[in-house]
C-alpha positions as CSV (number, residue, x, y, z in Angstrom):
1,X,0.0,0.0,0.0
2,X,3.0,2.4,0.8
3,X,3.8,2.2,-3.2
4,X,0.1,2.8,-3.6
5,X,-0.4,6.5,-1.5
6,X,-3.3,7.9,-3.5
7,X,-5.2,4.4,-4.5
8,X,-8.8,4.8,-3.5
9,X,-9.7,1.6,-1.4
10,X,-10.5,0.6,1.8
11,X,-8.9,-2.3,3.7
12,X,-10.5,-4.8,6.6
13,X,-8.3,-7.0,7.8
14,X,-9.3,-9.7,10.3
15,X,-7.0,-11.3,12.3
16,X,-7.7,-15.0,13.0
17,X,-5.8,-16.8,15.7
18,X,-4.4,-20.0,13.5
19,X,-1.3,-20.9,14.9
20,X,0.1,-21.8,18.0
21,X,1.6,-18.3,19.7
22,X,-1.6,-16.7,18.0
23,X,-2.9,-14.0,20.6
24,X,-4.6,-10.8,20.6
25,X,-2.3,-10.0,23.7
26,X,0.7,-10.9,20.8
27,X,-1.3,-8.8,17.9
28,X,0.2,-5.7,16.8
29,X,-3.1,-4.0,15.7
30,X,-0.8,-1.3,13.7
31,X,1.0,-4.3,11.7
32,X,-0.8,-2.8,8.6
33,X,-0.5,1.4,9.5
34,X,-2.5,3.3,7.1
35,X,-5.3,5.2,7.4
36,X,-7.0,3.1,4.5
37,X,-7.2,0.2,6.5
38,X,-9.4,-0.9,9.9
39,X,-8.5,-3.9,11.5
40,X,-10.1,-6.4,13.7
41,X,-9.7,-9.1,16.1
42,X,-11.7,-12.3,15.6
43,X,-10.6,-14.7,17.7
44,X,-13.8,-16.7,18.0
45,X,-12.9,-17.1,14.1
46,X,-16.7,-16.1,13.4
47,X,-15.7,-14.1,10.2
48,X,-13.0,-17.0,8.8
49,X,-16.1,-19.8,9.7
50,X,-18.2,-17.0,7.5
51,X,-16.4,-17.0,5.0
52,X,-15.4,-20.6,4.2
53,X,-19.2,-21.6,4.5
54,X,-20.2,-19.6,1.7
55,X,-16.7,-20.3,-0.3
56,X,-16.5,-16.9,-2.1
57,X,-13.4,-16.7,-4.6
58,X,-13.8,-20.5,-4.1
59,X,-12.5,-20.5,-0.4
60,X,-12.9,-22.6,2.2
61,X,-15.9,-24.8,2.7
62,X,-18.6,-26.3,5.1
63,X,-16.8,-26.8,8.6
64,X,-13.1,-25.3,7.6
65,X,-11.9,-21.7,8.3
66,X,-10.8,-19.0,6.0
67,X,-7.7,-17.8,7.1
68,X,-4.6,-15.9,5.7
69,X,-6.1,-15.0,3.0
70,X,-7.8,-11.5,0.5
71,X,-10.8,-10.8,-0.8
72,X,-11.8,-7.7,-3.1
73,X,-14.4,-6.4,-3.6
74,X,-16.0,-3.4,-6.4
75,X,-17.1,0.0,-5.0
76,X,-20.3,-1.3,-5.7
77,X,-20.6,-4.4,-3.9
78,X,-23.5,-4.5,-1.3
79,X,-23.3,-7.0,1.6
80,X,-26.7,-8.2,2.1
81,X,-26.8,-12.0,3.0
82,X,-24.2,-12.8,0.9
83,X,-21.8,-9.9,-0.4
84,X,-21.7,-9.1,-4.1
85,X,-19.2,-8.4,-6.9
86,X,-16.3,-9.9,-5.9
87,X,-13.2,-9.0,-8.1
88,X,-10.2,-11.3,-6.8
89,X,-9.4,-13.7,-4.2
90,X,-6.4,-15.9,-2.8
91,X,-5.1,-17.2,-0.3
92,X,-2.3,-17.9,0.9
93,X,-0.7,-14.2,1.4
94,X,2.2,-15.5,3.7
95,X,3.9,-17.4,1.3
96,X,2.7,-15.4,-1.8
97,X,2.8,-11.8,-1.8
98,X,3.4,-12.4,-5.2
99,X,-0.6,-13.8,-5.5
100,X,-1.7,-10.4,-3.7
101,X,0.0,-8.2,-5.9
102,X,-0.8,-9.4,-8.7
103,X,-4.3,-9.4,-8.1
104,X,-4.5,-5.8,-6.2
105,X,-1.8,-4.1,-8.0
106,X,-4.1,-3.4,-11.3
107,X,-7.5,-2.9,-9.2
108,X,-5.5,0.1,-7.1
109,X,-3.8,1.7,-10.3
110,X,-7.8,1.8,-11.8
C-alpha cells in the first residue's frame, strides 16, 4: 500500500488466531499502519467460519476456516446475505505476496 499512496480503497483485515503463539495480547493491531485500512480481532474465528461456509473466490468450505487469506471487492458491492461483486481472491498471502500483488496491484492503479 506504501507504493500505492493515493489508491482509493479501503482495507479490513481480520485477524484470526491460527497458529500456535496466535494471541490478541501478541497482535500488533498497527502491523498494517495506514489510514486506509481498519483492522479487527476475531478470535472466536466467526468471520473465517463465514467466510469458508459460503466459499467466495472459491474458499474454504462447510466446517473449515478461511484464514490468511484476500478478498476484493467493487465500490459497488453490497453485503446483504451474501456480499456481491467480488473482483479477486487468494489465499495464501504469507507465502505469496506475489498472489496479492498481482491481483491488487491493477485494481488500485484503476
Amino acid at each position: 500500500m506504501d507504493a500505492h499512496p493515493n489508491a482509493k480503497l479501503k482495507v479490513f483485515a481480520v485477524w484470526i488466531p491460527m497458529l500456535a503463539g496466535d494471541s490478541r495480547a501478541a497482535w500488533d493491531s498497527h502491523v498494517l499502519d495506514d489510514p486506509r485500512v481498519t483492522e479487527f480481532w476475531d478470535g472466536d474465528r466467526i468471520a473465517g467460519t463465514w467466510f469458508a461456509d459460503r466459499q467466495l473466490g472459491g474458499l474454504g468450505g462447510p466446517g473449515s476456516i478461511v484464514w490468511d487469506a484476500y478478498l476484493a471487492f467493487a465500490p459497488s458491492a453490497t453485503w446483504d446475505e451474501n456480499p456481491t461483486r467480488l473482483v479477486a481472491a487468494g489465499s495464501d498471502i504469507i507465502d505469496n505476496v506475489t498472489g496479492l500483488e498481482r491481483d491488487f496491484v491493477p485494481l488500485m492503479r484503476s
